[in-house]
N, C-alpha and C positions, 0 to 999 in steps of 0.2 A: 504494500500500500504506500503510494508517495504521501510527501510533506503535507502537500497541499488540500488531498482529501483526507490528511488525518486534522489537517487546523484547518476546520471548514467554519467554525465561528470567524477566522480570520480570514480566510478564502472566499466564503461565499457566504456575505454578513447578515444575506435578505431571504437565506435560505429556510424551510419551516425547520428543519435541523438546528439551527443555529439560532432561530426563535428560542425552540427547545430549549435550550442551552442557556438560552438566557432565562427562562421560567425557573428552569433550576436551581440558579444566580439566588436568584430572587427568594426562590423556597428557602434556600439555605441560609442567606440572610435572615430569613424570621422563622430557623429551627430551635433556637434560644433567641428570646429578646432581654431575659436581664441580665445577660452577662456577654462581652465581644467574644468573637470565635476570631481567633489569632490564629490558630492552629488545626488543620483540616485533615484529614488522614483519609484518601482515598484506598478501599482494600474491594477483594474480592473472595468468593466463598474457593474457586478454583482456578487454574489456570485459562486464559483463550477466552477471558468472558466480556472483553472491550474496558479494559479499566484502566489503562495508562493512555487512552486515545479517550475515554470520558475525560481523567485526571486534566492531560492537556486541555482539553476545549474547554474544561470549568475556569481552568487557572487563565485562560486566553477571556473569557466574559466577564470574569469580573477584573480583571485589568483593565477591560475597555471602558467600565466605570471611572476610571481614575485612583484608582487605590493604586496602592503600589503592592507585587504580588511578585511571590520568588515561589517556585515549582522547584522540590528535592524529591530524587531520583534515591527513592532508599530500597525499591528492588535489587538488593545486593544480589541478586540469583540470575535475574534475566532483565537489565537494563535495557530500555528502550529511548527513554524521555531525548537522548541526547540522538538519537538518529529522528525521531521527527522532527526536533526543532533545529538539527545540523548542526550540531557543540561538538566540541572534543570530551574526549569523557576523562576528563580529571574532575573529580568532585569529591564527596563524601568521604568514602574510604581513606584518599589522600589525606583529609584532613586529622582523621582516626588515626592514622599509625604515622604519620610525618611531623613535621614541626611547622605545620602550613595553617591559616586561616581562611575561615568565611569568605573574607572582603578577598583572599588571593585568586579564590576560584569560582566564588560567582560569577555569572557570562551574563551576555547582553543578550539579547534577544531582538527580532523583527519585528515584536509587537511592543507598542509604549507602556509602559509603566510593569513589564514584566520581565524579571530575571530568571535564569534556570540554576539549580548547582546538580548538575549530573552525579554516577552514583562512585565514578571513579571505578578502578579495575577490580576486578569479580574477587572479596576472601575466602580466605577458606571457615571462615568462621562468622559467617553474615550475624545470626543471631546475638554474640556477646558483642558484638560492637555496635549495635541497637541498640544492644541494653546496656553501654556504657555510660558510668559519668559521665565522657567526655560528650558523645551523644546528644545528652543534657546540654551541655553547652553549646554545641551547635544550633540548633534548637532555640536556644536563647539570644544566641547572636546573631542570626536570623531575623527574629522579631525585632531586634533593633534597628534592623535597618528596612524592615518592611511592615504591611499595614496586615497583610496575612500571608502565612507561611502554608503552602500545600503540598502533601505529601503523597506519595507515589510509592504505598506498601506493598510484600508479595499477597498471594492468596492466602484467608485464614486458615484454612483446615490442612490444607500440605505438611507447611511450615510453621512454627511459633514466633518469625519477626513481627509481624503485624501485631500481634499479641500483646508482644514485647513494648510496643511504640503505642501501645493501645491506652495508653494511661498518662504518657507525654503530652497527646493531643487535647485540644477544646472539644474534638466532635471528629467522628468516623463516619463516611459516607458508604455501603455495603454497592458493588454493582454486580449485579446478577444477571445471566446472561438466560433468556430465556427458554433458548431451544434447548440447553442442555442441561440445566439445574436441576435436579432432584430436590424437591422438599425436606429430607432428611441435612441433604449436606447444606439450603441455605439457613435450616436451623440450628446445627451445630458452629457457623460462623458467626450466627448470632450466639450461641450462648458462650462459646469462645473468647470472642472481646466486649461480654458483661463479665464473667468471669477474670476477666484482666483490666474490670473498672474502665471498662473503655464505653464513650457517650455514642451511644448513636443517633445519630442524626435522622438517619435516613434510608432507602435503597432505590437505587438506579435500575431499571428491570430493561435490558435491552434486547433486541432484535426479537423485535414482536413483527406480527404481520400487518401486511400494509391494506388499508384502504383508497383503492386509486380513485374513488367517486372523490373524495373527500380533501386525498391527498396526505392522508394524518394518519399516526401510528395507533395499533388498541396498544393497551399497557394492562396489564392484568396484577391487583394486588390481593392478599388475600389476608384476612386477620383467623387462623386458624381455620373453622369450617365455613365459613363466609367467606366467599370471592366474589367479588364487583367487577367493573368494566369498566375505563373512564379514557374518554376522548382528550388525551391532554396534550398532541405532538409527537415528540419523538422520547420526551424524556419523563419519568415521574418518582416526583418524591415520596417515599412512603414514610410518615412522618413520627406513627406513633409503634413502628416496627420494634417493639420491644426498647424503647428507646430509656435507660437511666437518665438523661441529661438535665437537672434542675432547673 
């Protein structure tokens, strides 16, 4: 998949895609309103479920709000963020095992007011360098120099980083892919990162089928035996998804 249809908020700004996209913005904006969401944790229940290409285009819509937004690439497993947006991939990990900073490897980006720090080269040990103090400071120094920090976790149920990072963030966004999810497995990624004090926000439920009268996606959510149907685009927040977030 090229750049260009993976940053299709950026690409093709007038697209119902990219509407989507921005509804999203918006949801998540008012998934907590008494307290700022600084810290965004995009994760997925498994692998291949559209979640570093959601991650991108959130962090591309609300940049074009004018916040200022830094996207980190903490799939230590299978980095992507830096080949959609065309970085070199020194980022994170550099930062974890070198004597390097934030400010040396943050990039610029083609979009205004959004920065990337890639995930840097693949360790052998992704998990305790998630769950490092130092981590923690990254993290923090981050926030100093932007309005919200988005993050780009692996899948919950594989692997325990997300997990791990599940308790760093303000708010976890789940994206689930729909032709292939089981029910089982997106319940144990929920109870996975409550179990790791992690807030959910929300779940992204993608590649539903299309209505060509209409032109607009179904998105299907379901609160255990109740399932609805809701005409919302391409994108939908599920908002009360077992969500802890005060």
């Amino acid at each position: 998949m090229t750049q260009q249809r993976k940053l299709i908020v950026h690409e093709d700004a007038k697209s119902p895609i990219a509407e989507a996209y921005r509804t999203l913005r918006t949801n998540i904006q008012f998934a907590r309103v008494d307290s700022d969401l600084r810290t965004i944790m995009f994760t997925s229940a498994g692998p291949g479920e559209g979640k570093s290409t959601t991650t991108a285009n959130t962090a591309v819509a609300i940049a074009q709000t004018g916040k200022r937004v830094i996207i980190v690439d903490c799939d230590l497993r299978k980095p992507v963020q830096h080949k959609i947006f065309g970085k070199r991939n020194r980022g994170v990990t550099n930062i974890l095992v070198e004597e390097l900073t934030v400010k040396d490897l943050v990039q610029d980006t083609d979009i205004d007011n959004l920065k990337i720090l890639t995930s840097g080269p693949i360790p052998p040990n992704p998990s305790e360098l998630l769950g490092s103090y130092k981590m923690q400071e990254v993290i923090a120094a981050l926030q100093e120099v932007a309005d919200i920090v988005i993050i780009d976790a692996p899948p919950t149920v594989a692997v325990t980083d997300a997990c791990v990072l599940a308790s760093k963030v303000d708010g976890i966004v789940l994206v689930l892919d729909s032709k292939a999810i089981r029910p089982e497995m997106a319940q144990k990624a929920k109870e996975n990162l409550l179990k790791a004090n992690g807030c959910i926000l929300g779940v992204i439920l993608n590649r539903v089928e299309i209505e060509e009268e209409h032109a607009y996606y179904y998105y299907y959510y379901g609160d255990q035996k109740k399932i609805e149907k809701i005409r919302f685009g391409y994108i939908l927040m599920r908002r009360k998804f077992g969500s802890t977030c005060s």
